[in-house]
C-alpha positions, 0 to 999 in steps of 0.5 A: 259474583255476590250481589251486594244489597242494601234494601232503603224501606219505607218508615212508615213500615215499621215502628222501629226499622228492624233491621238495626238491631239483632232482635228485629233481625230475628222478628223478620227471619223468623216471621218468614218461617212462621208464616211459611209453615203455618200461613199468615191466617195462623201467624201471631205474634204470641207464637212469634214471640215464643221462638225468638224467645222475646214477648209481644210487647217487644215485637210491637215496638217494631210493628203495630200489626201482622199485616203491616209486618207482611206488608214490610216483607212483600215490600222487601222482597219486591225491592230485592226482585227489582234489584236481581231484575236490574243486575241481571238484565243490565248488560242485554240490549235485545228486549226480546231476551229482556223478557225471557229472562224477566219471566224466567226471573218472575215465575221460576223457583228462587234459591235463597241469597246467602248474602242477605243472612236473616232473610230466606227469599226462597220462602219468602218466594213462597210466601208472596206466591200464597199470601203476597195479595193479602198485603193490598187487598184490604179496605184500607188499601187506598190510605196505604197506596197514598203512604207509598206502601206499594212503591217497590210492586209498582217501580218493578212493574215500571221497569216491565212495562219500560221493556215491554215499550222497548219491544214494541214502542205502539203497545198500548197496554204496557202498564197492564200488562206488567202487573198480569205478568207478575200475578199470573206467575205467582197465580199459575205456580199457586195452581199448579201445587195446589188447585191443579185443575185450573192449570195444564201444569198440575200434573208436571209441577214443573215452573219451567212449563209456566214460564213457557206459557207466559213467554207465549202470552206476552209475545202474542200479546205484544207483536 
């Protein structure tokens, strides 16, 4: 079954919302390869101009800056992540397995959406993986948060937190505990294919192994 998806985002995101017309379509699947191939650090929108065959001034009438630009698509894929979160654990009762397949869903390779066309949430997986912390990280993060920037992060880590109580309704740290959920997934990934001593996966590369250790910590943490 195609999962049917149409992602609302926050106006202040973007001058102008790209997905209304083919050029901001192709500023947010082209941004996504950039970014991926060359890091956010690299990425400019002189080089993005460049392969959409437009100019900069065309790709700022959609977005004052690069960082609101990975702000947007953080914030897109947060929402799309929300969305399979929902579908998927929509008919499961047991809490238990609501987290396995939560963390199965958090920490495991994602495959890109054919129903979604100028977006590929493979790379864009890689990308919230490397970069996805620069978007919060910064001095101006408060101004942002109060702008609702960061809503789509914090409503998935409602929903973690919200069956985190389900599991155990006494735990007093569900709230913190989603958030470590979702970082040490992307942390743990990270590691592994690149600073392999800091995790027991480095010479495996295997993302099933992360998703193991995280169902360990969480019901340890939980029961």
């Amino acid at each position: 079954m195609e999962l049917q998806l149409q992602i609302k985002m926050n106006d202040k995101l973007f001058v102008r919302n790209p997905e209304q017309t083919d050029l901001g379509r192709k500023i947010i699947q082209n941004s996504i390869q950039l970014i991926h191939e060359h890091g956010f650090e690299a990425f400019t929108f002189k080089k993005l101009a460049e392969v959409i065959g437009s100019t900069e001034a065309g790709i700022y009438r959609y977005f004052e800056n690069k960082h609101r630009l990975l702000i947007y698509l953080t914030a897109w894929y947060w929402s799309w992540l929300e969305f399979r979160v929902t579908f998927h654990l929509n008919n499961i009762s047991d809490p238990s397995i609501k987290l396995k397949k939560l963390i199965q869903l958090l920490a495991a390779n994602v495959v890109d959406d054919d129903t979604t066309i100028y977006v590929n949430e493979s790379l864009l997986h890689q990308i919230i993986i490397a970069e996805g912390s620069k978007a919060y990280l910064t001095k101006h993060v408060s101004e942002d948060n109060k702008d609702q920037l960061f809503k789509p992060y914090k409503d998935l880590c409602t929903i973690i937190s919200g069956i985190i109580l389900e599991y155990n309704p006494a735990y007093t740290h569900p709230r913190s505990l989603a958030s470590t959920i979702i970082e040490m997934a992307h942390l743990q990934v990270f590691f592994m294919h690149h600073l392999p001593s800091l995790t027991d996966f480095g010479d495996c590369k295997d993302e099933q192994l992360v998703v193991q250790f995280l169902e360990d910590l969480v019901f340890c943490s939980i029961r």
